[in-house]
C-alpha positions in Angstrom: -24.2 -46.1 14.6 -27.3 -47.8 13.8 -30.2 -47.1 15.7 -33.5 -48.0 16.0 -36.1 -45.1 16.8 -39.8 -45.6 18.1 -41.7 -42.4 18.4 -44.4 -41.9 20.7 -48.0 -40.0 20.2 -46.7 -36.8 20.9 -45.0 -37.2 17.6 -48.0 -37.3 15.5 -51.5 -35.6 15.5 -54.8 -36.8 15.8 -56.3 -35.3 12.0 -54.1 -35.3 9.0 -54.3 -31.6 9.3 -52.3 -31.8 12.6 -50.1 -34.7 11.5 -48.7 -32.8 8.0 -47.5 -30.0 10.5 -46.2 -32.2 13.6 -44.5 -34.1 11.6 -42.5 -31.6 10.3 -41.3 -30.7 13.6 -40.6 -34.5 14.1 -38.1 -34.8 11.6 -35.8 -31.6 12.8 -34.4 -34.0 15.2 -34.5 -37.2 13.6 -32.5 -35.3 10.9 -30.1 -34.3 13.7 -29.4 -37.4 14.4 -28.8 -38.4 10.5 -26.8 -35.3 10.0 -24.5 -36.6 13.0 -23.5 -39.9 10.7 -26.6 -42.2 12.2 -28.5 -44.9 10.5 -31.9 -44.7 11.5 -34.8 -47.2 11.2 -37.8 -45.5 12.7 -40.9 -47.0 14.4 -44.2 -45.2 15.2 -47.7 -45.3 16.8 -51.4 -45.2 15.0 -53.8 -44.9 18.4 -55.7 -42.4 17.1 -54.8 -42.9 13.6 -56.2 -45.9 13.2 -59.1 -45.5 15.2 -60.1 -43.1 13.3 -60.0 -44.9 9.7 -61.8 -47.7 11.5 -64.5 -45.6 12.8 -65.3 -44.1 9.0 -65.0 -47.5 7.3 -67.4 -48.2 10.2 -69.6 -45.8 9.4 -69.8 -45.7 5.8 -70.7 -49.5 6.1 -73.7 -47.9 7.9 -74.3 -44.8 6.3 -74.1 -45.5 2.3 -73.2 -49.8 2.6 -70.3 -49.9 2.1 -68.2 -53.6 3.0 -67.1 -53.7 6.3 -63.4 -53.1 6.1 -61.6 -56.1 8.8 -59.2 -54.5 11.3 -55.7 -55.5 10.1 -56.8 -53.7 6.7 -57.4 -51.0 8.6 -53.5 -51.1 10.8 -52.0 -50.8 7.0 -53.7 -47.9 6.2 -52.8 -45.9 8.6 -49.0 -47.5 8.3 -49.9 -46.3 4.5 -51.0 -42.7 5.6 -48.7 -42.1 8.6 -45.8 -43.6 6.9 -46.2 -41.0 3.7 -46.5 -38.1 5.9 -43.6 -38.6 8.2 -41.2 -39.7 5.4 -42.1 -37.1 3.3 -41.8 -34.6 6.6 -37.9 -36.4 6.7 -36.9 -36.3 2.9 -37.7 -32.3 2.9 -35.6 -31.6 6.2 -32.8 -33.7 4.7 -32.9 -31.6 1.2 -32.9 -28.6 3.2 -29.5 -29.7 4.7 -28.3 -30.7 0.9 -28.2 -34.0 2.4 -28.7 -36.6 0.2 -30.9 -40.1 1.6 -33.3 -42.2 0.1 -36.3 -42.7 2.8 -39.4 -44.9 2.7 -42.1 -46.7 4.1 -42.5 -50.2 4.5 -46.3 -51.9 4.9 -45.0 -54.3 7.6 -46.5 -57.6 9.3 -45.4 -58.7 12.7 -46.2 -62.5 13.0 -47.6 -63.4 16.7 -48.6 -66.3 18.7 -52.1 -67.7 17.7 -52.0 -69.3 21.6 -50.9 -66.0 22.9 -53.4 -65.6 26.3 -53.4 -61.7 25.1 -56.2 -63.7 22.5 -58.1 -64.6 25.9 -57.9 -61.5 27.2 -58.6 -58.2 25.3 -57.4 -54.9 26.9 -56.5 -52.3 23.7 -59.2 -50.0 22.9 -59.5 -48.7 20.0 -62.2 -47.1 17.8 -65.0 -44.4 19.2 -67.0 -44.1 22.4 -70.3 -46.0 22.5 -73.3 -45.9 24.9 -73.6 -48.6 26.8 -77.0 -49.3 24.7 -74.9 -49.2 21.3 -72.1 -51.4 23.2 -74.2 -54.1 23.9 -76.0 -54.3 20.3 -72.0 -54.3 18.9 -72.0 -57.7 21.4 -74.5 -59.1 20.3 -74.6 -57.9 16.2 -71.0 -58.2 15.9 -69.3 -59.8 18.9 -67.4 -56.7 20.1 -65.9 -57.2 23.4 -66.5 -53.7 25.2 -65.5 -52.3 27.9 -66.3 -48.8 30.1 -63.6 -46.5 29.9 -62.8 -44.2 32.5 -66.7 -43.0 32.6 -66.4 -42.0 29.3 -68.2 -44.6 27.8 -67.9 -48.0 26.2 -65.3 -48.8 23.5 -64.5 -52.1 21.6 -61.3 -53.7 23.0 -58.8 -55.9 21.0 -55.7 -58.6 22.5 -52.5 -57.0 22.4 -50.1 -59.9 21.8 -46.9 -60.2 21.7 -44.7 -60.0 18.4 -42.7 -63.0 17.4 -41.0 -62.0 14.1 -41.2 -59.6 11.7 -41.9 -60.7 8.2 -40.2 -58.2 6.3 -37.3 -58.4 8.5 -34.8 -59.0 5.6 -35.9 -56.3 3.3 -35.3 -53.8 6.2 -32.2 -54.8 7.2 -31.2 -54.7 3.0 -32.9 -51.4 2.6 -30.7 -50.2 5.7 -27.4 -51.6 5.2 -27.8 -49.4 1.2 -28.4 -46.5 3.8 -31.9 -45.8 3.1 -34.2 -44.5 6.2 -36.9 -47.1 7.0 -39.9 -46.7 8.6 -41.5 -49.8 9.7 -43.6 -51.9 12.1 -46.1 -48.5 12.2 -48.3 -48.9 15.0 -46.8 -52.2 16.1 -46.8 -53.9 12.8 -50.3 -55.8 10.6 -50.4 -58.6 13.6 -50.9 -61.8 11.5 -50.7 -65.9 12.1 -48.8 -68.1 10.0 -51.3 -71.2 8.3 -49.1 -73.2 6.2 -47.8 -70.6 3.4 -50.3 -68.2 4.1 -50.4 -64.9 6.6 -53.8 -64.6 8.0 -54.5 -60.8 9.8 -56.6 -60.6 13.1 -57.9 -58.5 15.2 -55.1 -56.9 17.4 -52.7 -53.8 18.1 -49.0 -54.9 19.2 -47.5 -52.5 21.0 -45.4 -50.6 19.2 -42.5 -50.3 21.7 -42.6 -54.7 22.1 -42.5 -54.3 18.3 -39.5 -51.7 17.8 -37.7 -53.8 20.6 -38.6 -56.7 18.6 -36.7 -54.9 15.0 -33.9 -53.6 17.4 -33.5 -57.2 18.0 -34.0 -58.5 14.4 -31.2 -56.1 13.1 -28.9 -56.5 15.8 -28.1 -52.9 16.6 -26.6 -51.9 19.7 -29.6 -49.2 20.7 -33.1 -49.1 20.9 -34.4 -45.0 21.3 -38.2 -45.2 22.8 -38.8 -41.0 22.2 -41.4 -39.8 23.7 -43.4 -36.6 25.9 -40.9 -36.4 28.7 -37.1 -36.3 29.2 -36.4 -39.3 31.6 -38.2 -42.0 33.3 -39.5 -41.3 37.1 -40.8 -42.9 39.9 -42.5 -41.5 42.4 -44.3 -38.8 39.3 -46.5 -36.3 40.6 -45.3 -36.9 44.2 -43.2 -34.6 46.1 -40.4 -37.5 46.3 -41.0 -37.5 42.3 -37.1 -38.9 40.7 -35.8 -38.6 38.0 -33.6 -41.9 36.4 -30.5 -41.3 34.5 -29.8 -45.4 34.3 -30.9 -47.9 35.7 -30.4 -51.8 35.3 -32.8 -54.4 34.4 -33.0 -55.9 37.8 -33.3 -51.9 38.8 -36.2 -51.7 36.4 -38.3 -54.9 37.4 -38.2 -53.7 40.9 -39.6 -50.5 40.3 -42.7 -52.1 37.7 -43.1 -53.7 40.7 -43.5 -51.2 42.8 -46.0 -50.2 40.7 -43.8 -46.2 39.4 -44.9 -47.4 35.6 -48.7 -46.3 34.6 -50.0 -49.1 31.9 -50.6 -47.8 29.1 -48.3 -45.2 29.4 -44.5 -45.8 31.0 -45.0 -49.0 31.3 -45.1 -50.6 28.0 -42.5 -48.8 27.4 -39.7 -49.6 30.1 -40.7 -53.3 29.3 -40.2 -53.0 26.1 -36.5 -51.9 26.6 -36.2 -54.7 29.0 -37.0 -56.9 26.6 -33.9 -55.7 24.1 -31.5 -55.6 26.8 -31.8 -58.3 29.4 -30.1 -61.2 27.4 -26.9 -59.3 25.5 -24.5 -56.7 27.5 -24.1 -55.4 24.4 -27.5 -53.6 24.2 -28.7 -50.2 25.4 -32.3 -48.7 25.7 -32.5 -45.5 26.0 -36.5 -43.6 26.7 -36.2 -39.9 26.1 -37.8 -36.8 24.9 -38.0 -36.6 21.3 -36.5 -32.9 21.7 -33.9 -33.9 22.7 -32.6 -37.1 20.7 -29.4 -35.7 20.0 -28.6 -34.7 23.6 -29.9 -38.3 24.3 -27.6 -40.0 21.9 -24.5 -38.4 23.4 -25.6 -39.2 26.8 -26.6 -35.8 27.7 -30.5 -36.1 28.5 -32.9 -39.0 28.9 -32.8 -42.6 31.1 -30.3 -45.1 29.7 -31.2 -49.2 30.6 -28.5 -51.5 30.7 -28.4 -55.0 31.1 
């Protein structure tokens, strides 16, 4: 079965030091589930990741004058340098169970709406905490939108749009079909606008769930896997009526988002995400689950299944 996987935070570490050894644990189970005769394409996040690479470009501009490096340059480094850790983390597990399986890393744009309102409206932060003295010279210097976050500070925000189509959408589904492992779309995907024969990067994060959904969709597979810190989707968390969801329907999951169970930013991304693979084909499955337990998610065992 063909599968596309998204891995959440929880998969990956904040410092490469981190990383090189979570990664390591992250591929016991996505080997699992290649051991078990699946084709995986995998997705991943780059919140911290790429914060951090454009906080040093940032300051090295600063510090010694170096040229400012734009955002989307920065979203395909940190596909570059997640990408080489995790498949490297995979290729080991697999020769360790004499299995042989070519895996890589693609550098992958996700083409998105130049009208989206997302543009109109920027809610991702990203980057490092600023007083609110530092955010307003950013305004003004660089024309930063910042926001206060959570008392913590001020960070720079960017739009979140939607993804449209991925670019490299044919050399995935090539490299997959010879049964290579892909890794793809990291951290949603390089967002860029089509002007005439060019692609043009700006200055955005795309989910990465919308943007597994969106390969899921590209490659026609039957499942999307969104694998992240907890075994199933609740309502009611942290309540003493808390409830756990083995499956639930579309219609089921609209009603609870809104009902307001789904924190943004966190569950909620992510249950829309798999609403967006499964609503128009009763073909397709999303599944959210814990990435410990993938294998006991594929066979049903563990995690919240969404049906159309």
């Amino acid at each position: 079965m063909k599968i596309v996987i998204a891995l959440g935070g929880n998969a990956l570490g904040n410092n490469p030091k981190e990383q090189l050894a979570l990664v390591k644990n992250t591929a016991k189970p996505l080997v699992d589930l290649i051991e078990d005769g699946h084709q995986l394409i995998i997705a991943h996040g780059n919140g911290p990741q790429v914060g951090m690479i454009n906080l040093a470009m940032e300051a090295a501009s600063v510090s010694v004058k170096t040229p400012e490096i734009p955002f989307p340059e920065c979203g395909a480094m940190s596909q570059g340098y997640i990408g080489y850790h995790l498949q490297n983390a995979i290729q080991e597990e697999l020769k360790n169970r004499n299995i042989k399986k070519d895996v890589v890393t693609l550098v992958t744009q996700v083409i998105v709406n130049e009208h989206d309102p997302a543009f109109n409206h920027p809610t991702k932060p990203i980057g490092h905490f600023y007083s609110k003295e530092e955010a307003q010279e950013a305004t003004l210097k660089k024309g930063f939108v910042m926001i206060e976050d959570s008392g913590r500070g001020y960070r720079r925000v960017v739009p979140s749009p939607k993804p449209v189509d991925v670019v490299e959408k044919e050399v995935i589904k090539t490299l997959s079909n010879q049964g290579v492992v892909v890794i793809t779309v990291g951290g949603g995907g390089i967002p860029v606008i089509r002007k005439g024969n060019s692609l043009v990067g700006v200055e955005a994060v795309i989910d990465k769930d919308f943007a597994s959904a969106k390969v899921a969709e590209l490659m026609d597979v039957d499942y999307l896997f969104i694998l992240t810190a907890v075994e199933r989707v609740m309502i009611n968390y942290n309540k003493p009526n808390q409830q756990s969801l083995e499956s639930i329907s579309v219609a089921q999951a609209r009603q609870y988002i809104t009902e307001g169970h789904f924190a943004p930013g966190s569950m909620l991304p992510k249950v829309e995400a798999a609403i967006s693979f499964v609503e128009n084909n009763p073909n397709r499955t999303s599944v959210i689950a814990s990435l410990d337990k993938a294998k006991e998610a594929i066979q049903g065992l563990s995690g919240t299944k969404i049906h159309s």
